[in-house]
C-alpha positions in Angstrom: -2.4 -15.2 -1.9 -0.3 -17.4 -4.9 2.5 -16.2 -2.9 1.8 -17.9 0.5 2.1 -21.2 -1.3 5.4 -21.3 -2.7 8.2 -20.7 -0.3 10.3 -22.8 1.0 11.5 -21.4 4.0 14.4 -23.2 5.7 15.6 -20.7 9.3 13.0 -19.3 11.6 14.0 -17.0 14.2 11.5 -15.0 16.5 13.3 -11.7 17.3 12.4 -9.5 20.4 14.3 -6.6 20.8 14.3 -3.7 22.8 14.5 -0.6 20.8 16.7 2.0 21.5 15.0 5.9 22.4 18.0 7.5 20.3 18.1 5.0 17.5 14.5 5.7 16.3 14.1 6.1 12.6 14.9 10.1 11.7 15.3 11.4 8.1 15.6 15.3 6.6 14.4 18.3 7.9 10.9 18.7 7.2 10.0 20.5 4.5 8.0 20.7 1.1 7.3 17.1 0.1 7.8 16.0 -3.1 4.0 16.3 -4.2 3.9 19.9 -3.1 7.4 21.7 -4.2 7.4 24.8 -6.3 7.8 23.9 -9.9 7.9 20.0 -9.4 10.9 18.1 -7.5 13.3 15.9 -9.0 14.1 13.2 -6.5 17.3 11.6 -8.1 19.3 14.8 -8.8 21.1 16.6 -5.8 23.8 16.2 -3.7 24.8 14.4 -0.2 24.9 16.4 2.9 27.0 15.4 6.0 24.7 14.8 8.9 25.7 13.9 12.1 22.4 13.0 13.2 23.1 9.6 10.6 22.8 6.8 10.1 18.8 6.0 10.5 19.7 2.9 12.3 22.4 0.9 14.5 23.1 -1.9 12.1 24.2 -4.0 15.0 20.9 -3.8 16.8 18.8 -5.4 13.6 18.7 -8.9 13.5 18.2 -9.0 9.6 22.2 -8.1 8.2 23.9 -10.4 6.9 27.5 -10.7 7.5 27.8 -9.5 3.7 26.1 -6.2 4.0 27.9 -5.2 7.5 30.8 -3.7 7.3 31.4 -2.4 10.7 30.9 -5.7 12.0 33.4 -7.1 9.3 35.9 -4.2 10.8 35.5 -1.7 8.4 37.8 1.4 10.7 35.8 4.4 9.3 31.8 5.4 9.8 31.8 8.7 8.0 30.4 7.0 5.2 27.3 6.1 7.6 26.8 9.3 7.6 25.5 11.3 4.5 21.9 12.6 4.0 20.7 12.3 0.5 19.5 16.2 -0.2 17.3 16.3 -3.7 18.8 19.8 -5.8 15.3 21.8 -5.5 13.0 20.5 -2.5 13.3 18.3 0.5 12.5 15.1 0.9 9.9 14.0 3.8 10.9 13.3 7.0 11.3 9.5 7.0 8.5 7.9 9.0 8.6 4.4 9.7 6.2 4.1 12.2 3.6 5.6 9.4 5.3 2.8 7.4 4.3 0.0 9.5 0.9 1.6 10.2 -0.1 2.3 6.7 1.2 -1.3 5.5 -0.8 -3.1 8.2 -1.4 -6.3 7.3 0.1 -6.1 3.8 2.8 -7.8 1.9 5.9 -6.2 0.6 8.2 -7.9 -1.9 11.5 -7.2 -3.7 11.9 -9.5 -6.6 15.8 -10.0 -7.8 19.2 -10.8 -7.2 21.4 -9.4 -4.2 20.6 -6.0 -4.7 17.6 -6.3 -4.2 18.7 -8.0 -1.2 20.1 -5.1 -0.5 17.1 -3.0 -0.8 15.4 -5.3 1.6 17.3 -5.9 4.3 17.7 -1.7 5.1 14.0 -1.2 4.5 13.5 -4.1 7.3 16.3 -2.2 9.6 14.6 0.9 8.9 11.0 -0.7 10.4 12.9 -2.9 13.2 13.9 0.8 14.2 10.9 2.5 14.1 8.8 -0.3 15.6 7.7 0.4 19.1 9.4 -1.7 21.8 9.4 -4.8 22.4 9.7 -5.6 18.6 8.5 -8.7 17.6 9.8 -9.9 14.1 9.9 -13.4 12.6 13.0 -13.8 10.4 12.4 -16.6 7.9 15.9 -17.4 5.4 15.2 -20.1 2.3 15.6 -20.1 -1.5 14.4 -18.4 -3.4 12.1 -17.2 -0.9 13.5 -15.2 2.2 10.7 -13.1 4.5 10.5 -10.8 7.7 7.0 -10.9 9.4 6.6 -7.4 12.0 4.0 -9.4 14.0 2.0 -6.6 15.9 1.4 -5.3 12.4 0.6 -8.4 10.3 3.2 -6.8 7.9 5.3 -9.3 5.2 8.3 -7.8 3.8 9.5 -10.9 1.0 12.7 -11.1 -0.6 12.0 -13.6 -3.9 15.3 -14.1 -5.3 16.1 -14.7 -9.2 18.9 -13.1 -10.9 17.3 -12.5 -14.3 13.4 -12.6 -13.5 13.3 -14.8 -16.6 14.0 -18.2 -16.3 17.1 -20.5 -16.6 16.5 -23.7 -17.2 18.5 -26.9 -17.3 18.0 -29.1 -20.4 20.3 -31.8 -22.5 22.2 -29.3 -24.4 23.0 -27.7 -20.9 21.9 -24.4 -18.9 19.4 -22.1 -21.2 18.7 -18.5 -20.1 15.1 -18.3 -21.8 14.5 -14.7 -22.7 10.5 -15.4 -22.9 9.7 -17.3 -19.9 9.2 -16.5 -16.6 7.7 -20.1 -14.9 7.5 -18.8 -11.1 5.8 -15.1 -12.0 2.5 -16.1 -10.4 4.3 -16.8 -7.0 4.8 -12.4 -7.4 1.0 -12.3 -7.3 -1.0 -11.1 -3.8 1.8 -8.3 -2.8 0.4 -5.0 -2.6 3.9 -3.9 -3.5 6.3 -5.1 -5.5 9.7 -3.7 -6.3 11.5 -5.3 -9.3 15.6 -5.2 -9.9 17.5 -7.2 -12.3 21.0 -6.2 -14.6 23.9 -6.9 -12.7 24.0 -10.7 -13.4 23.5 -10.0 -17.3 27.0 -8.8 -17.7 29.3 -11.6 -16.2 31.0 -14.0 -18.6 33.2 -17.1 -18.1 33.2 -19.2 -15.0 30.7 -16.5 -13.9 28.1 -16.9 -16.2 25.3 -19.0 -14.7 23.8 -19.9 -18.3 25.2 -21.7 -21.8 22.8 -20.8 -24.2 20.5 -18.1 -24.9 16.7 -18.8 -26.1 14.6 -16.2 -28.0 11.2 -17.5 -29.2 11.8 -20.6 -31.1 15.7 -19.8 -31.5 19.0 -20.4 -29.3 22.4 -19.2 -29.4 25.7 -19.2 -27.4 25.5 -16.0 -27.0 23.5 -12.6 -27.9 24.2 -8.9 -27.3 23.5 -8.8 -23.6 22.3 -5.3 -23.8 19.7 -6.9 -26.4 19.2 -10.0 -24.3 18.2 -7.6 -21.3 16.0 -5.6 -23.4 14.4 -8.9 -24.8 13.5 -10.2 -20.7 12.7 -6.6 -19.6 10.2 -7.1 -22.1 9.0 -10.2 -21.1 8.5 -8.9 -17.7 6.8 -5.8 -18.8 4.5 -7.9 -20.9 3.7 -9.9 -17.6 3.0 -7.0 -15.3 0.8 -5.0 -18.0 -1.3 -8.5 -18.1 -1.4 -9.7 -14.3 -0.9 -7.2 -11.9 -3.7 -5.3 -10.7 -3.0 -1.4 -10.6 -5.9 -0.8 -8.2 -4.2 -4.0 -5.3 -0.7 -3.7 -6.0 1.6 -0.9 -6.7 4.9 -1.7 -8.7 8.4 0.3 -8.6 11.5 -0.8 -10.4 15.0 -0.4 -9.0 16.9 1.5 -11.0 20.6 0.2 -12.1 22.6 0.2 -9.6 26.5 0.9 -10.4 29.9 -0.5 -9.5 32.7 1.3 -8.8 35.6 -0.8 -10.3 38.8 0.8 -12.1 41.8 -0.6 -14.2 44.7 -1.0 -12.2 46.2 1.9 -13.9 43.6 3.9 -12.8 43.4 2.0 -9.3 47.4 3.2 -9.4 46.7 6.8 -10.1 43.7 7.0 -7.8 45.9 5.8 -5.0 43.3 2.8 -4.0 45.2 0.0 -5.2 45.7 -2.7 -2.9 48.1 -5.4 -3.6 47.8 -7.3 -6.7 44.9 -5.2 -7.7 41.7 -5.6 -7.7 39.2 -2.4 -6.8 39.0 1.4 -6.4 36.2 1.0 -4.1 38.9 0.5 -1.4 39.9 3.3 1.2 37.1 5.5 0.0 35.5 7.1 2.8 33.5 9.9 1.4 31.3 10.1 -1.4 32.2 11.6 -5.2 31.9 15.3 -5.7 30.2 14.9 -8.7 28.5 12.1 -10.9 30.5 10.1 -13.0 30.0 8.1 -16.3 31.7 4.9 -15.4 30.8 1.8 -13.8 31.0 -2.0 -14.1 34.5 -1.8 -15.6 34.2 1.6 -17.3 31.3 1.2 -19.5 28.8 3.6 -19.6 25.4 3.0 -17.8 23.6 5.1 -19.8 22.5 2.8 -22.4 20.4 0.4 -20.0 19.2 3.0 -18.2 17.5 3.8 -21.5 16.0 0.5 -22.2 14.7 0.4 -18.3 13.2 4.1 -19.4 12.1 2.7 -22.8 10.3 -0.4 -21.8 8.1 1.2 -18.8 7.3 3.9 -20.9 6.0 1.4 -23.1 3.6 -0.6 -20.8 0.3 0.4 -19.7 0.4 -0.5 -16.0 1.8 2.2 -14.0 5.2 1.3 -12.9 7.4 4.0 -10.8 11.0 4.1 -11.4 13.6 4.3 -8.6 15.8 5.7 -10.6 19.2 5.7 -8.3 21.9 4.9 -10.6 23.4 9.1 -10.5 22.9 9.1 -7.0 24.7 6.1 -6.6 27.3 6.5 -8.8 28.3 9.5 -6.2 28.6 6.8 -3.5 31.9 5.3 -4.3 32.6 5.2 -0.4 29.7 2.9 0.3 30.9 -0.6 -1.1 31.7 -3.4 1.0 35.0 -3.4 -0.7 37.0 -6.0 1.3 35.0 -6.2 4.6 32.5 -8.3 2.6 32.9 -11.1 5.9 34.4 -14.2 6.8 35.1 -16.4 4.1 34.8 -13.8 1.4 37.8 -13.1 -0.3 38.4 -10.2 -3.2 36.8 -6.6 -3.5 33.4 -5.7 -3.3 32.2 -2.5 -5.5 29.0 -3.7 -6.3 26.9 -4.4 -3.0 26.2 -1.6 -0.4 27.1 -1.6 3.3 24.2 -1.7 5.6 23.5 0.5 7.4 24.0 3.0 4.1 23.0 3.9 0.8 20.3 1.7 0.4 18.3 3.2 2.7 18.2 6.5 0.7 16.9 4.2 -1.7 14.0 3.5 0.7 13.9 7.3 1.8 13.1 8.2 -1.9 10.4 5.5 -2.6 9.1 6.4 0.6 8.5 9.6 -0.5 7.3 8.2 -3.7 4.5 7.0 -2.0 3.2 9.6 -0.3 3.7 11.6 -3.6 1.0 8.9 -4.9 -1.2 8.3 -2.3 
């Protein structure tokens, strides 16, 4: 595969663990699956259920979290945000089954392609399989740039992480760093994985001395600066053009990851709210249950709902079939689920962005789990 060429892979750890009896893999009540629910079932719209039964996994017992991502370990006080059951508003979803996971993925590769959310993604879907994998587990942890990997060895099973904030290129030149809306040099390193699940917004917004590009380059033209809204249209694009031309439907199926929301507030509202910590700076904070219903703002109080309609627009338009995750409403319940400022050592600030693991990202898995039985 063009993917087994590529990485450079800098940590290798070979992880046995003994798996716990009580921490095995367990999602919703059985029931209807998505395929076979009266009247069709809308995966992304419904509410979440306290369940005492939660989470799916002892984050301390999975070798894979990264001081980032865990929470408890950081000294978050509270776990009722652990959990929370995602429950779809007119069917169930399938009982999570990890162990048909690993079986069914036997000697395949999975691979997330896209900046730390995607990391996200990865690392619970690898906590969920540790979980469910019969004891001793034997895992090979592999961390690098851009390429990170787990390998479940008595299943021949890759799960990649291929980093890359935009999935088109940035490239440095005389005139300084160029975000290149029509280029994507590394794509073919993608190639070989039967699945691949694509993510990219959140690094499109940042300005200043968190922008990671000076100019942007459109066909033949560059400029300071474009509409980023346009910008990520214009790379979507790009991508979707790239997929429709090199990915074959009948090896590899394809999912995108939704937009996945913040939860940050003025410090008015921070003030109101009750969450403000001193000096400011999140309403993430002291949240320890999840929204009762779906709000409109996120990323600073800007609506979502315009790039979730280019994501809609541009897969609509291509002719490979891609399946959207589409978790931003779901998410944007979760305000409780956020780092905030148990982000680790050395971290400093609020975190509103990134999910704690164990957590919402592995409803995220839950549903594209039962996305592919749906298709199957």
């Amino acid at each position: 595969m063009a993917i087994c060429h590529a990485w450079v892979l800098t940590i290798v750890v070979v992880v046995v663990a003994e798996a716990a009896p009580h921490l095995l893999v367990r999602g919703a009540s059985d029931g209807p699956s998505a395929a076979s629910a009266p009247g069709g079932c809308d995966l992304f719209r419904g509410r979440w259920v306290a369940d005492k039964s939660y989470p799916l996994y002892d984050a301390s017992a999975c070798p894979f979290v990264p001081d980032v991502f865990d929470c408890r370990r950081n000294g978050r006080p509270d776990d009722d945000y652990l959990k929370f059951r995602w429950s779809p508003g007119n069917c169930r979803l399938p009982r999570f089954d990890g162990g048909d996971l690993l079986r069914r993925w036997r000697g395949k590769t999975v691979m997330f392609v896209g900046d730390s959310l995607s990391m996200n993604q990865w690392v619970s879907l690898a906590c969920m399989l540790h979980a469910a994998a019969p004891a001793p587990v034997r895992a090979t942890f592999t961390s690098g740039e851009p390429v990170s990997a787990v390998r479940f060895e008595d299943y021949d099973l890759l799960l990649v992480l291929y980093h890359t904030t935009f999935l088109v290129d940035v490239v440095q030149e005389d005139i300084g760093r160029v975000l290149k809306l029509d280029s994507m040099r590394n794509a073919s390193e993608w190639l070989g994985a039967h699945l691949l699940v694509f993510n990219t917004w959140h690094w499109w917004t940042y300005r200043g001395a968190s922008q990671v590009w000076d100019y942007v380059q459109d066909g033949n033209s560059t400029y300071q600066d474009m509409d980023r809204l346009t910008a990520f249209s214009k790379a979507l694009s790009t991508w979707a053009r790239w997929v429709d031309a090199n990915v074959d439907a009948s090896k590899t199926r394809v999912f995108y990851q939704g937009i996945s929301p913040s939860h940050y507030m003025s410090k008015q509202q921070e003030s109101q709210a009750g969450t403000a910590p001193a000096g400011g700076g999140g309403s993430c904070l002291k949240q320890t249950r999840p929204l009762q219903e779906a709000t409109d703002a996120a990323g600073g109080g800007t609506s979502l709902a315009p790039v979730q309609a280019v994501v809609r627009g541009v897969l609509d338009a291509m002719t490979a079939p891609v399946s959207l995750l589409d978790i931003t409403v779901l998410s944007q319940l979760r305000i409780d689920a956020h780092p905030s400022v148990y982000g680790g050592p050395g971290r400093d600030g609020m975190d509103c962005t990134h999910w704690c693991i164990a957590g919402l990202p592995d409803a995220w898995n839950h549903i594209m789990y039962a996305m592919l039985l749906q298709q199957s």
